[in-house]
C-alpha positions as CSV (number, residue, x, y, z in Angstrom):
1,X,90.1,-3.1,84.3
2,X,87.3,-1.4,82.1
3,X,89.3,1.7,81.7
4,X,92.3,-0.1,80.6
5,X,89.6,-2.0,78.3
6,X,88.1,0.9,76.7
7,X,91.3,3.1,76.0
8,X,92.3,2.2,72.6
9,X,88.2,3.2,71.6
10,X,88.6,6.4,73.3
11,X,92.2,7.7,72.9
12,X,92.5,8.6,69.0
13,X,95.4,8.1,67.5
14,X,97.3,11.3,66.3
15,X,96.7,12.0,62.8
16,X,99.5,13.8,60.0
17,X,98.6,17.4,59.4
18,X,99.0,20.3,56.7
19,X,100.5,23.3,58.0
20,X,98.5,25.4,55.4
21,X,99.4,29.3,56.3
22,X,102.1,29.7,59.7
23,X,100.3,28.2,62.6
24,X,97.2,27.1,60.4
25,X,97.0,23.5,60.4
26,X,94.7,21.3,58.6
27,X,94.0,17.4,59.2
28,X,95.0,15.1,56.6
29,X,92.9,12.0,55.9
30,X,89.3,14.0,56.4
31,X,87.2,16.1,55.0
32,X,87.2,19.8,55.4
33,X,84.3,22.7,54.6
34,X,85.3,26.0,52.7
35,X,82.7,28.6,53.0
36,X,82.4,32.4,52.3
37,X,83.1,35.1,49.4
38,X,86.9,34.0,49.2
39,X,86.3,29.9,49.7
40,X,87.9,29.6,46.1
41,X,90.5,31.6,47.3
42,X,90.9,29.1,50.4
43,X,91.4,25.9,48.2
44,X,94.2,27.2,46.3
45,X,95.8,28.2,49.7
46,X,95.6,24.3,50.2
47,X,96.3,23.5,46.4
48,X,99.3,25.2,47.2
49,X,100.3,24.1,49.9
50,X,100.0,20.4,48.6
51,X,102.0,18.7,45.8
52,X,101.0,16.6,43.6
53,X,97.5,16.9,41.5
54,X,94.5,18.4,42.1
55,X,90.8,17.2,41.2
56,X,88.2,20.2,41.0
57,X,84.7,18.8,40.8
58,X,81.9,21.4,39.9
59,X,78.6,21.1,38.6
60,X,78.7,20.9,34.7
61,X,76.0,23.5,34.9
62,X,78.2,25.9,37.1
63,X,80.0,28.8,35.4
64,X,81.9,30.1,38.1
65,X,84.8,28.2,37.2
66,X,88.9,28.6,37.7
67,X,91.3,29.8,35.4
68,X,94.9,29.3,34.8
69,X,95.5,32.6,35.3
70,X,94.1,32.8,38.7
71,X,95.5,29.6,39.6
72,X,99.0,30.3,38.4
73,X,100.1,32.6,41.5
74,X,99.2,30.0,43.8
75,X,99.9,26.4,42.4
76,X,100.9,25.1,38.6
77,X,97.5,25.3,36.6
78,X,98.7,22.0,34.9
79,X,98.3,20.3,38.4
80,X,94.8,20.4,38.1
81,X,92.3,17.8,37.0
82,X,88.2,18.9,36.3
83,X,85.6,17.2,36.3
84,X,81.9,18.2,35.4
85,X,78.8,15.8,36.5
86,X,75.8,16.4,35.1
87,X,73.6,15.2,37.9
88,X,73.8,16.8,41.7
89,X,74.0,13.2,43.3
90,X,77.5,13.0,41.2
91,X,79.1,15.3,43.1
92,X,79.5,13.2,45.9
93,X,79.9,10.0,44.6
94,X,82.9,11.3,42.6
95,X,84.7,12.6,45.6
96,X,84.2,9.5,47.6
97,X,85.6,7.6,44.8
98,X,88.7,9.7,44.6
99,X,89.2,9.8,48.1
100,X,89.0,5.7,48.4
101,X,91.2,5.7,45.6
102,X,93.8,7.7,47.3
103,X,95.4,9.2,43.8
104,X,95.3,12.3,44.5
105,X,96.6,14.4,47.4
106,X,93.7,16.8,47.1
107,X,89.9,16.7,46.4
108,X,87.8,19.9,46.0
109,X,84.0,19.8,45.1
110,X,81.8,22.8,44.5
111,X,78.8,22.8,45.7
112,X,75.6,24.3,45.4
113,X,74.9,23.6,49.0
114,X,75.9,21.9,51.8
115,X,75.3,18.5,52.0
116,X,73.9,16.0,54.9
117,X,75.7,14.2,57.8
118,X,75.7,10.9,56.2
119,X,77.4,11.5,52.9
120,X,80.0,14.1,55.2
121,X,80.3,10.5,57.0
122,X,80.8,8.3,54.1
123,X,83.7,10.6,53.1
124,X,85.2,10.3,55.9
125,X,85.4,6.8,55.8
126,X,86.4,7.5,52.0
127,X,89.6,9.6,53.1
128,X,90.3,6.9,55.7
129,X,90.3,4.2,53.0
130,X,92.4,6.0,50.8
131,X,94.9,7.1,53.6
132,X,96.0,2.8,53.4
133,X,96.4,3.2,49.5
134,X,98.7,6.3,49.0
135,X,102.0,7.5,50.7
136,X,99.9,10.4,52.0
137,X,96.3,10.2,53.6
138,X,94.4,12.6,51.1
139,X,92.2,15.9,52.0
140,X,88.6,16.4,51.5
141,X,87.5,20.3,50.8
142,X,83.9,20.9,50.5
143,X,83.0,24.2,49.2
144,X,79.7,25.6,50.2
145,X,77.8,29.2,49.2
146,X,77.4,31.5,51.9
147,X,77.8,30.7,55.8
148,X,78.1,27.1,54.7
149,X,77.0,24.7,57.3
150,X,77.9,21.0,56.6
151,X,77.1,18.6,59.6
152,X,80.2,16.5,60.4
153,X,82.9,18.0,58.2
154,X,86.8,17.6,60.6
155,X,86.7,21.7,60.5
156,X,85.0,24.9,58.9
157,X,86.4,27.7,57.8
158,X,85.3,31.0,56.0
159,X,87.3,33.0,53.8
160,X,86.3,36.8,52.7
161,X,88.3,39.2,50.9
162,X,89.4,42.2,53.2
163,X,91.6,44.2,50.3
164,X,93.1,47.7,51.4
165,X,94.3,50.6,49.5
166,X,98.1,49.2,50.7
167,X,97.6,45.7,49.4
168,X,95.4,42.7,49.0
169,X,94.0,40.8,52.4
170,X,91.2,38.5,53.4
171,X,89.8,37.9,56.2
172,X,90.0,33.7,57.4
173,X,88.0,32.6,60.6
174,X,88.0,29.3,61.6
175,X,84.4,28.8,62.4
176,X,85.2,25.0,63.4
177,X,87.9,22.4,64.4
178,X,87.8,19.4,66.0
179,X,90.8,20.2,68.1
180,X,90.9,23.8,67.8
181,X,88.7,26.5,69.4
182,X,87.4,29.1,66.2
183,X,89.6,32.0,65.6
184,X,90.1,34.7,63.6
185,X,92.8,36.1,61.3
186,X,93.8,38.9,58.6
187,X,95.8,37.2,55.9
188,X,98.2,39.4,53.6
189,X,101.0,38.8,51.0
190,X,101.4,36.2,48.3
191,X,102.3,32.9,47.5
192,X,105.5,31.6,49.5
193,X,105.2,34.6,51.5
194,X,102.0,34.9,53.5
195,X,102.1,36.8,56.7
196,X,98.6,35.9,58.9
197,X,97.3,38.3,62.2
198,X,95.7,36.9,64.3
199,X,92.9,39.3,65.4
């Protein structure tokens, strides 16, 4: 009788999913972590993969920003919404508040570096709200410098550019899933026409 009790708190429910590149899936409704030379590269994989717009927050103070031109090949440059906090604790705050509002299909934030468990966790519950408010649960993307390292994120994954003399490549390794092992591929092609190795 205590099994039967204490299924529904330990069974979770199925959740939609992204099929971002071939086999590739991501979890919609959570919040992701996007890490490496090539993490930029990675959200526009997912920008693209999504319809509907797109808010890019970044640190007013950061430079490193996109531009149409690089955005084009991937997803429409007009999809995309910016926004620019002046203070580091914004960053956060206007994630969760786009998630909960469930407006957008896609959030990105750039970070400077990764942040704690308990604001990965409030974004969570964020994405969860926001799934009840839109025809589509939104996606979280953290992007982090480096290795990255956010506690709690739904997966991790790093990006690196892996160009050849034949073409362009990267290299994407899914360093974490909740319901995945990690694994490696070789990505090549372009938009609408990716081809991914798994190595």
């Amino acid at each position: 009788m205590l099994a039967a009790m204490n299924a529904p708190l330990l069974a979770r429910a199925p959740r939609a999913t992204l099929p971002l590149v071939g086999a590739v899936p991501l979890t919609l409704g959570r919040v992701h972590e996007g890490c490496g030379p090539a993490r930029h590269t990675f959200a526009m994989l997912i920008a693209g993969a999504l319809a509907g717009p797109v808010l890019w927050i970044a640190p007013r103070w950061l430079c490193d920003r996109p531009h149409p031109d690089g955005i084009r090949p991937f997803a429409g440059p007009e999809r995309f919404l910016f926004a620019a906090p002046d203070r580091p604790t914004d960053l956060l705050w206007c994630m969760e508040e786009a998630l909960r509002s469930g407006a957008v299909p896609l959030v990105v934030v750039d970070l400077p570096e990764p942040p704690g468990l308990t604001p990965v966790r409030r974004l969570h519950l964020a994405a969860g709200e926001g799934a009840t408010r839109a025809a589509h649960p939104p996606l979280g993307l953290l992007l982090t410098p480096g290795e990255g390292g956010a506690p709690g994120v739904e997966s991790r994954w790093h990006m690196a550019p892996a160009h050849t003399p034949q073409g362009d490549r990267w290299h994407l390794a899914r360093r974490r899933d909740r319901s995945a092992p990690p694994a490696d591929w070789h990505l090549t092609g372009r938009p609408g026409d990716w081809t991914l190795k798994q190595t």
